[in-house]
N, C-alpha and C positions, 0 to 999 in steps of 0.2 A: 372299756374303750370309751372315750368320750373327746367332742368336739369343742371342749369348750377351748376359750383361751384367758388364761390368767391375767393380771396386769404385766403391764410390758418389761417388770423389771423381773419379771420369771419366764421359764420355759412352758412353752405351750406342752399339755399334758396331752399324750395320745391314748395312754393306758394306766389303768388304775392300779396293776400290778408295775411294783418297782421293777423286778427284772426285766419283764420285758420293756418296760420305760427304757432301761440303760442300754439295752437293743438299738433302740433307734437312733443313737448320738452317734457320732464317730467326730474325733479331733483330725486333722488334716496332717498331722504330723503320723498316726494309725492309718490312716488310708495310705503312705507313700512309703511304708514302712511295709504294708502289707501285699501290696501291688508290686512294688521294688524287690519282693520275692516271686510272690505268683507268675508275673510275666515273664523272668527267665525261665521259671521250673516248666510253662506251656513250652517255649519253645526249646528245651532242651527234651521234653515228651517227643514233641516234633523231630527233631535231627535222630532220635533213636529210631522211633516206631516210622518214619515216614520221610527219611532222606530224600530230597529232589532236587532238580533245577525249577521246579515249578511252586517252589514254597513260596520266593516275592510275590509272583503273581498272585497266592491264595491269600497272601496274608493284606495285600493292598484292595482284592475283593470284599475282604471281611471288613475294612475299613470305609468302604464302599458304604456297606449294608448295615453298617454300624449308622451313618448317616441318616440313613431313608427310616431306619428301627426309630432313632432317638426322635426324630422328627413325628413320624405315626404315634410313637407310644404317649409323647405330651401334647398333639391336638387331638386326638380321638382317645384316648386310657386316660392321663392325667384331667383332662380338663372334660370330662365325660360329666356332667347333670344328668345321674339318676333322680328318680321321683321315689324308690324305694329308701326310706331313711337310714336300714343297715347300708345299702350301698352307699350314702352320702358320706357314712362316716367311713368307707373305706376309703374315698375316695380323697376326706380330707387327710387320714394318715399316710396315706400316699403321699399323694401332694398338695392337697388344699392347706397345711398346716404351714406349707413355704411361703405360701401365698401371702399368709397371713401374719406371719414370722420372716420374713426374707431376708435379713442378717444375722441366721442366727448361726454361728461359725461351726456347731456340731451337727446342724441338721444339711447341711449345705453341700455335702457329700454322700452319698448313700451307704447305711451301714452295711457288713461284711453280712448278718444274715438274710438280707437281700440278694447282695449282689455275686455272692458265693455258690448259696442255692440256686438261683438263674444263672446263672455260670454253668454252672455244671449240667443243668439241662442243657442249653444252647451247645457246649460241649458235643454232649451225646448226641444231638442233633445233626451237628455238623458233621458226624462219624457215620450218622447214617446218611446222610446226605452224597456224603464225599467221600465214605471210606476213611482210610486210616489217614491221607493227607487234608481233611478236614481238619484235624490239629492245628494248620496253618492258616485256615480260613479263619478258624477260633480265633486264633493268637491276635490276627487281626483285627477283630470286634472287638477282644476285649484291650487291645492297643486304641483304638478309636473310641469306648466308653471311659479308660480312666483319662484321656486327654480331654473328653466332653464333663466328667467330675470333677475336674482341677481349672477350667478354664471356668467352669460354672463358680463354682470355690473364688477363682482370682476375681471375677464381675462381682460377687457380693461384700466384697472384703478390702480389693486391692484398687487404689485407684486407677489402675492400667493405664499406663505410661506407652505412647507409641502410638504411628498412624492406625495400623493393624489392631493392636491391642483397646484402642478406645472405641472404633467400629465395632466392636464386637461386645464392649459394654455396652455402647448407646445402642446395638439392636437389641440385646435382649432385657437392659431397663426398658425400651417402649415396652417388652412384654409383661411387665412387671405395673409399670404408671400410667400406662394409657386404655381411653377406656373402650379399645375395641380389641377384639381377639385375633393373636397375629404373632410375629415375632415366633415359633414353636420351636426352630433349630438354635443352636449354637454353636456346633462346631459344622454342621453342615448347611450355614446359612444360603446357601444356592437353593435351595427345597422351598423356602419363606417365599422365594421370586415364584420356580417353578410353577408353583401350586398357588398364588398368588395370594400368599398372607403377609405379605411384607407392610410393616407398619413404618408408611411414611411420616415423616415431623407435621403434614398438613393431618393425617387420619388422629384426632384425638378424640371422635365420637361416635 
């Protein structure tokens, strides 16, 4: 594992083993390919094991809390200063390698053995949480993480055309170019007010 960063016309190296190198890429056309299965196969778990009238409701909770998770896990997990130098280098494989790389069109979405394995915990989680109609609450987080992967995906790559669509560039480049810490949501930008990390155009120090 290593921190370094190559010159700019290569990929930053996270691991010195090739496989797990090819791990951490995913192309965007793999991610919607891969989701554009997963997401019906949840909820079609769901309509077997756990018919309801109360599955919108579980599934707009989950979407909820998919929010508040994304927001918590990159100001406090992602952008976490350990002083232990193995943790530094988890933290850049994590995320500090975006940081430092932020168009880079395969790192830009998170690969499947991420987000598959955390998946499936969060799953089981929610089954003990909620019993069998947990399924629904799932479906929901994981409806509100790939729409938070693909919006993140369209801010580094697409110039985002629309009133809607360029507020949500311009909040989370401030998190990107400017030099105070802020901006942590993007699909739940409400949480950045809430919790008052919002990077105004006057905050650039």
């Amino acid at each position: 594992m290593t921190g370094s960063r190559p010159n700019l016309s290569r990929r930053i190296q996270l691991f010195q083993n090739g496989y797990l190198e090819r791990l951490t890429v995913l192309s965007a056309a793999g991610f919607v390919v891969l989701w554009a299965m997963a997401l019906p196969a949840i909820a079609i778990v769901g309509v077997i094991t756990a018919p309801t009238v109360w599955a919108l409701l579980f599934v707009f909770l989950g979407l909820v809390v998919w929010t508040i998770v994304e927001y918590v896990l990159h100001r406090f997990i992602f952008h976490f200063e350990p002083q232990s130098a193995l943790l530094k280098q988890a933290i850049f494989v994590i995320h500090g390698n975006h940081h430092a790389d932020p168009n880079d069109p395969l790192r830009n979405l998170m690969p499947p053995i991420v987000s598959l394995s955390v998946g499936g915990l969060i799953w089981l989680l929610s089954l003990w949480g909620f019993g069998l109609i947990g399924t629904w609450f799932f479906l929901g987080f994981m409806v509100g993480y790939v729409a938070y992967d693909l919006v993140h995906y369209a801010c580094h790559q697409f110039p985002m055309k629309g009133r809607v669509a360029r507020a949500v560039k311009r909040h989370h480049m401030r998190h990107h170019h400017f030099k105070v810490g802020g901006n942590y949501a993007i699909t739940g930008m409400i949480w950045d007010r809430v919790f008052s990390t919002r990077i105004s155009s006057s905050r650039k120090a």
